[in-house]
N, C-alpha and C positions, 0 to 999 in steps of 0.2 A: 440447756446444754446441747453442743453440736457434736459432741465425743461419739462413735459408735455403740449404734443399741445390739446389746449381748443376751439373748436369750437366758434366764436364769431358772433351771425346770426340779430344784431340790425342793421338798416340802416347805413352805412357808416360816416354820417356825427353827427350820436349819440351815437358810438361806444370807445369813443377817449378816454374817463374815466373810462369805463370797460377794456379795453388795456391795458391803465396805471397799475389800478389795481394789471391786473392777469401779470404784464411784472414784478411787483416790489417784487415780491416771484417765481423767475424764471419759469413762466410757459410763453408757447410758443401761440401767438392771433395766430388762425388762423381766419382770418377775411372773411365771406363770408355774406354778406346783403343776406335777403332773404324779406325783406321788400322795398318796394316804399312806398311813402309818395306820393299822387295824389290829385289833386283836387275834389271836389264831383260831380256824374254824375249828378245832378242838384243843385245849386248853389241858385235858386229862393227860396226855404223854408229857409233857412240860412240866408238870406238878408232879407227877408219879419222880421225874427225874428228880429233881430238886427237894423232893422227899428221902430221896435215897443219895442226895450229893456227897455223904463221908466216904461212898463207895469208890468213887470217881478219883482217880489219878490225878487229872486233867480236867478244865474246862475250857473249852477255846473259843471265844468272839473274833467275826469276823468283821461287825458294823459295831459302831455304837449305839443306830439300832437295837440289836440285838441285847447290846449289854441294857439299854434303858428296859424292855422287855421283862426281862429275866431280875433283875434288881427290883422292879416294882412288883414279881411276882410272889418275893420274897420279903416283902413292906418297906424295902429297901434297907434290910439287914445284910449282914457283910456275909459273902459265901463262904463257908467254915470247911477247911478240909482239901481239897485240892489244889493244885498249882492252878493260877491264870493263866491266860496267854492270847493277845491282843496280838491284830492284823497289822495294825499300826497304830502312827501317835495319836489319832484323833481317837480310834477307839481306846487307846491306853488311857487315853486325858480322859474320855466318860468314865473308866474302872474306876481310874482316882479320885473322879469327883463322888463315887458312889461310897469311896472307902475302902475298899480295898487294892491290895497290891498287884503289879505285875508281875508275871515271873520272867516272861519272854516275850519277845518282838522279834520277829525273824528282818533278815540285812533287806528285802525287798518287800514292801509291803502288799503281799496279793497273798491269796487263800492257799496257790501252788504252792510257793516258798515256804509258806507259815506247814505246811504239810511236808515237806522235805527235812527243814530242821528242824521241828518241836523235839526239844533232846526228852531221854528216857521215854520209850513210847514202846518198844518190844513187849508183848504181853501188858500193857498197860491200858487202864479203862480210860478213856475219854470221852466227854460230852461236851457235844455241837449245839449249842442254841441257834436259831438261824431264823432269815427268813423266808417264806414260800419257795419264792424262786431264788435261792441260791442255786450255785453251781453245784458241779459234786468232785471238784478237783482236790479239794483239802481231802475229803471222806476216803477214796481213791489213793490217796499218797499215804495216809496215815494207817488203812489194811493194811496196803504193798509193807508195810516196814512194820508189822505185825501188832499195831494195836488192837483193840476192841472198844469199837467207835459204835455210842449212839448218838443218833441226830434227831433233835427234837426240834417243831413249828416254833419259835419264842416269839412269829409275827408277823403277815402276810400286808402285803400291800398291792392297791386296787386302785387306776384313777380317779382322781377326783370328782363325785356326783355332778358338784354345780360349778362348773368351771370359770373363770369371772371371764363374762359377755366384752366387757371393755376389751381387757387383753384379748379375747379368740379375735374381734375387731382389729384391734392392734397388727398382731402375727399376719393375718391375709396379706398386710402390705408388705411384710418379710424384716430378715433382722439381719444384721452385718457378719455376728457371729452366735455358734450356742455354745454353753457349757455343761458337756452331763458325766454326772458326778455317779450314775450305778446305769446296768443296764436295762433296767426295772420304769429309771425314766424316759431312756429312749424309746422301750416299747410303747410307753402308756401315752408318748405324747401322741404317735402315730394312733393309738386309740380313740385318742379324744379328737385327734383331724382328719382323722383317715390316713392312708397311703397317700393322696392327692393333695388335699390340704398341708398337712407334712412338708411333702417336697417343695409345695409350691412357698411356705413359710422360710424354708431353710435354703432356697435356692441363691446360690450364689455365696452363702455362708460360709465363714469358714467354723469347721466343727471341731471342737474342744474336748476329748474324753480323758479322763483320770487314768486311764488306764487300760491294759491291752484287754479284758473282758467285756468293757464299756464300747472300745471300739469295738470289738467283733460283733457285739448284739448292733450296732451304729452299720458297720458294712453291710452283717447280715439284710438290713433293711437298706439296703443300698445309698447310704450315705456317703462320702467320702471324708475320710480322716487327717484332717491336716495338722493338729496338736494332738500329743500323745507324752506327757512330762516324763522326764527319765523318774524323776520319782512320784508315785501315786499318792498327794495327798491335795489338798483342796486347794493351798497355799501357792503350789506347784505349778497345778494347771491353771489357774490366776495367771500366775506372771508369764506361764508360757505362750500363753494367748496376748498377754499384752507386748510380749515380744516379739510373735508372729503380727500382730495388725500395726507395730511399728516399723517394722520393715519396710 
């Protein structure tokens, strides 16, 4: 294949549809996880919750992450008792495959929005399953409008130990474009190559983020952002990228 090689930095085993994707307008995955998916350094507030889940108004997922998390915590029995409520359609589409329903999906898919409209929430309990490093912009929006929000670890992620040698080989020579789908993999790729590595991997790149958080952790590290999809799903930034490197 002579198509443009696309950095692909999702965990390996959630990478399989963006691949497809960017394989079916001949661009070349170069696939490197820079993401683990780990269980949470305490497990006890996550369980205490979902012990007491009839209490809960609300549950709100912001990854599907998160919902794979919290369904397996529960043997993957159906959450009985409160309303759902999904970031978007990818994590809506986990809820459903776990069994249960949706309630809401807010008009823009980021944790802000999902925090500005989740309706009935005045005095209302809801529980955050989440990962380490989430934001705290939903937790933040959803006080302001007077719920009673706990946030619980449902799952922390860490770069990958053994990172495969071929690809870190690969990446030195650099890639066309990259794709990052949380801000979790922008940090950790920078982890796994340094500051220097990094740039020298992504120079000349153009960068691809899901979305306005992805970009900002992307600037923070002095990237520069040139796809940014009006809507944030995986699907999205796919074709945005393949409409920007057709240009």
């Amino acid at each position: 294949m002579s198509g443009p090689r696309v950095l692909v930095t999702r965990p390996r085993a959630q990478s399989r549809d963006l691949v497809t994707a960017l394989e079916s307008w001949g661009a070349q995955a170069v696939v490197f996880p820079t993401v683990e998916i780990l269980a949470p350094r305490d497990s006890a507030p996550i369980d205490r919750a979902l012990i007491h889940l009839p209490d809960y108004d609300w549950v709100v997922f912001t990854s599907a992450n998160a919902v794979e998390a919290t369904f397996d915590r529960v043997g993957g029995a159906p959450l009985e008792g409160p309303r759902i409520a999904a970031v978007g359609p990818a994590t809506a589409a986990e809820i459903g495959r776990r069994g249960a329903r949706v309630d809401f999906v807010p008009s823009e898919y980021l944790s802000a929005r999902l925090g500005l409209e989740l309706p009935d929430v005045d005095g209302r309990k809801v529980l955050i399953p989440q990962g380490d490093q989430a934001g705290t912009a939903l937790l933040e929006a959803l006080i302001r409008r007077g719920a009673r929000v706990d946030v619980v670890e449902a799952y922390r992620t860490a770069p990958p130990e053994h990172p495969d040698p071929g690809t870190l080989a690969e990446l030195a020579v650099g890639v066309d474009a990259a794709i990052f789908t949380s801000g979790s993999a922008v940090r950790h790729l920078f982890a796994l190559l340094g500051d220097d590595g990094a740039h020298l991997a992504l120079r000349g790149a153009v960068i691809a983020c899901i979305g306005p958080v992805t970009a900002g952790v992307a600037r923070a590290l002095g990237l520069e952002v040139h796809v940014e999809p009006a809507e944030h799903t995986v699907p999205a930034v796919a074709e945005a990228l393949r409409v920007r490197l057709a240009a």
